[in-house]
C-alpha positions as CSV (number, residue, x, y, z in Angstrom):
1,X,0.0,0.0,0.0
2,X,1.2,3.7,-1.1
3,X,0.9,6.2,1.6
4,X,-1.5,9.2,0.7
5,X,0.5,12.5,-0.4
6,X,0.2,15.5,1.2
7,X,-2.1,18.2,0.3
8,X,1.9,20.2,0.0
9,X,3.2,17.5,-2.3
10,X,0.8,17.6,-4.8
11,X,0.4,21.5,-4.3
12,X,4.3,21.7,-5.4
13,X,4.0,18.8,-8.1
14,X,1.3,20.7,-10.1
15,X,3.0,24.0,-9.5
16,X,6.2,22.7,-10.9
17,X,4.4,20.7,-13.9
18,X,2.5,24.1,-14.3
19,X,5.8,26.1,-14.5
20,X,7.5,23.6,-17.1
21,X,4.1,23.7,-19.6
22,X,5.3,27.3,-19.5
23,X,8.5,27.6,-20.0
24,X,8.1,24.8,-23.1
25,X,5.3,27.2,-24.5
26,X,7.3,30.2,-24.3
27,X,11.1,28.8,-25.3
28,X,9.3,27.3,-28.4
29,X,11.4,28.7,-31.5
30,X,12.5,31.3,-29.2
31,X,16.6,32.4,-29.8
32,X,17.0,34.2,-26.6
33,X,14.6,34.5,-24.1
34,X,15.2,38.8,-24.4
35,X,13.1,38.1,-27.9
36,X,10.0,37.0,-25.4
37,X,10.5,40.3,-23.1
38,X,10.8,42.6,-25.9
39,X,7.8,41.7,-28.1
40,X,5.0,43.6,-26.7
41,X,1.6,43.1,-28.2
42,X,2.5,45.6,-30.6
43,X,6.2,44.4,-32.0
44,X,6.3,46.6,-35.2
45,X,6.8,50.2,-35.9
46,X,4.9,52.7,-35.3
47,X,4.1,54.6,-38.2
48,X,6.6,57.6,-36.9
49,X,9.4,55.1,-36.4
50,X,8.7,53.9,-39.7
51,X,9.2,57.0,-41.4
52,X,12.8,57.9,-39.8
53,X,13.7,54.2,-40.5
54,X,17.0,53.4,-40.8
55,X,18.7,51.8,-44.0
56,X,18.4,47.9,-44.2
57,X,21.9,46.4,-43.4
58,X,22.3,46.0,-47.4
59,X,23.5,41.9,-47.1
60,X,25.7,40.2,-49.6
61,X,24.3,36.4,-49.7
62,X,24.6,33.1,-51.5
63,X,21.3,31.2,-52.4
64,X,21.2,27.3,-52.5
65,X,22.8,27.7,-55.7
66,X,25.3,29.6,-55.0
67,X,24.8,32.8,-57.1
68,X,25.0,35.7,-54.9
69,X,22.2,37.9,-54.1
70,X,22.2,41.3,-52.8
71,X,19.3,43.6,-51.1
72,X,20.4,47.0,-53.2
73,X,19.4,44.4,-56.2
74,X,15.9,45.2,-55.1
75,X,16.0,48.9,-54.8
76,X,12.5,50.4,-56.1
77,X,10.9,47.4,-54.9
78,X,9.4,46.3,-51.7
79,X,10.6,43.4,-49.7
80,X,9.2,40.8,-47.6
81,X,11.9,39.1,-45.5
82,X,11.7,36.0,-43.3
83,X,14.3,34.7,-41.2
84,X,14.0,31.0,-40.3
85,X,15.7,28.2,-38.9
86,X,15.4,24.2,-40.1
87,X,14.3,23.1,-36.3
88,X,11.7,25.8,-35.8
89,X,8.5,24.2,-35.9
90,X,6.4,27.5,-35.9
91,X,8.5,27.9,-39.3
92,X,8.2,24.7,-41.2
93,X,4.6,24.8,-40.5
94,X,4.6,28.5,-42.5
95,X,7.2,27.1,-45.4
96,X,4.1,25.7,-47.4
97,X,2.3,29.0,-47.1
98,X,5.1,31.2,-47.5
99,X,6.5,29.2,-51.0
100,X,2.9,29.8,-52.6
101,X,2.8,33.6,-51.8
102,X,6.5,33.7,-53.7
103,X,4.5,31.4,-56.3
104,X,2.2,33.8,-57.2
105,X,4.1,36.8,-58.4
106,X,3.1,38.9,-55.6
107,X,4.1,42.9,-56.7
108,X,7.3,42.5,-54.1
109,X,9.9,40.3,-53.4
110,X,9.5,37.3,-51.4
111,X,12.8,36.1,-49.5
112,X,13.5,33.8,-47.0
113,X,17.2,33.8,-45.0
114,X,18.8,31.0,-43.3
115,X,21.6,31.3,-40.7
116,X,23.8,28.4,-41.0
117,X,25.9,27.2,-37.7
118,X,24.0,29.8,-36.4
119,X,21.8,29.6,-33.0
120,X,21.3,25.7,-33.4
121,X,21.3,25.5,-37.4
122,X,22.8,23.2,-39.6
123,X,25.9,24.0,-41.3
124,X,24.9,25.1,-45.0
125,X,25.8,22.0,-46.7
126,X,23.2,19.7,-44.6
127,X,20.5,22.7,-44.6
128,X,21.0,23.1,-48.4
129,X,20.9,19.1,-48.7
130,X,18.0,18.8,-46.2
131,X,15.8,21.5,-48.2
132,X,16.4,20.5,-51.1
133,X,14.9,17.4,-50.7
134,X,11.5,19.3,-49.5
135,X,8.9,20.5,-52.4
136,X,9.3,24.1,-52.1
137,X,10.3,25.2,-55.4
138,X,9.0,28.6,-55.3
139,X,10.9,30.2,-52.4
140,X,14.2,31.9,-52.6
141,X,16.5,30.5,-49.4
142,X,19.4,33.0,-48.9
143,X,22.4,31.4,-46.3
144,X,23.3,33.7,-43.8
145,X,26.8,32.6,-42.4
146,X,27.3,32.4,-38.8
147,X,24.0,35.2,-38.4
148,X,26.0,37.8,-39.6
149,X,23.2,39.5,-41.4
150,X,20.7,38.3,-38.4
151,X,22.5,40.2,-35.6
152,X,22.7,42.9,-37.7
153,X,18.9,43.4,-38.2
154,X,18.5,42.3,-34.7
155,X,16.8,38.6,-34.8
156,X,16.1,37.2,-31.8
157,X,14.0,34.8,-32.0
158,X,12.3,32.7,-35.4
159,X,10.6,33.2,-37.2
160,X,11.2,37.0,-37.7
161,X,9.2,39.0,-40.5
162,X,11.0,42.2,-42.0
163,X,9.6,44.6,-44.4
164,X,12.2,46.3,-46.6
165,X,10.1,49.8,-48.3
166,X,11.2,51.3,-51.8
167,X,14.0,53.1,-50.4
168,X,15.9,50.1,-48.8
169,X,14.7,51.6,-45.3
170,X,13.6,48.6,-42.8
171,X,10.3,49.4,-41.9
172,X,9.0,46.9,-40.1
173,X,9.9,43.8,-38.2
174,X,7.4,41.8,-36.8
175,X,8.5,38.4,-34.6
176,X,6.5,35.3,-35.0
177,X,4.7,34.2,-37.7
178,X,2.7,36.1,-40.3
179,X,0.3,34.7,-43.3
180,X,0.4,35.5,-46.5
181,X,-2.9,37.7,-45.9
182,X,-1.3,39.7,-43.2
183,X,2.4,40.3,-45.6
184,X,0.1,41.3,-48.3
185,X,-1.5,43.4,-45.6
186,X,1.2,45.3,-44.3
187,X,3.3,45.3,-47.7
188,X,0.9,47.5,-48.8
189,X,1.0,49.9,-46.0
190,X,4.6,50.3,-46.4
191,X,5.8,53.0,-49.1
């Protein structure tokens, strides 16, 4: 026969099974837990902020293929940029939705960036062999070595949206994820 626990025990066991449900929930995809503390309900700019936005860090990147790709190619266009990472659920369960936005020929740019060896990725020769093998053929996959380009626009946590404007002026990063109705949204509130 077990003895009976103690109104304490089980007090402490479902406050401690409590806090772990919570700290799972809120690490989930999470780089840093600073990501978590500075994402208010609002996590974008205002539309102030947005107008004395600064210039996008202007990155120099290689696609899957190898062909380098930079954001001043883009200048006069708008932007839509997602970082990512391979063991992000939040973010595979986007990629299908995300690779038929860039699909259908939306009137801005559709680019997805990668950190390889970076915050728990893959180096780029196992992500670029792992996505290949996935049926997203629409979806331009930039590698971001070591985050260079990440830390530089200030990722923290995956997936991170940022909206580049005409002018090659960041104005808008939202953490999390966002559907295709919400980038078409805000794309076209940015100039």
């Amino acid at each position: 026969m077990h003895p009976k626990p103690t109104t304490a025990k089980v007090k402490i066991t479902g406050l401690l099974v409590s806090f772990l449900g919570a700290v799972l929930l809120l690490s989930a995809c999470t780089a840093s837990s600073s990501a978590a503390r500075n994402a208010g309900d609002d996590r974008s700019l205002s539309a102030k902020e947005s107008d004395a936005a600064s210039a996008a860090p202007d990155f120099n990147l290689k696609n899957l293929e190898g062909e380098a790709v930079q954001l001043h190619d883009f200048k006069g266009e708008k932007v839509y940029i997602k970082y990512w990472a391979s063991w992000c659920s939040i973010c595979l369960a986007g990629l299908d939705e995300l690779n038929q936005l860039a699909g259908e020929d939306p009137d801005f740019k559709v680019i997805s960036i990668v950190s390889p060896d970076f915050k728990g990725e893959k180096s780029a020769e196992d992500f670029s062999k792992w996505y290949k093998s996935l049926d997203e053929k629409n979806l331009t996959v930039l590698l971001d070595p070591d985050g260079t380009y990440a830390q530089q626009f200030g990722v923290r946590a995956y997936p991170t949206s940022l909206y580049i404007d005409t002018k090659g002026k960041l104005a808008k990063t939202v953490l999390g994820h966002n559907s295709n109705d919400l980038i078409r949204e805000t794309v076209a509130q940015i100039q």
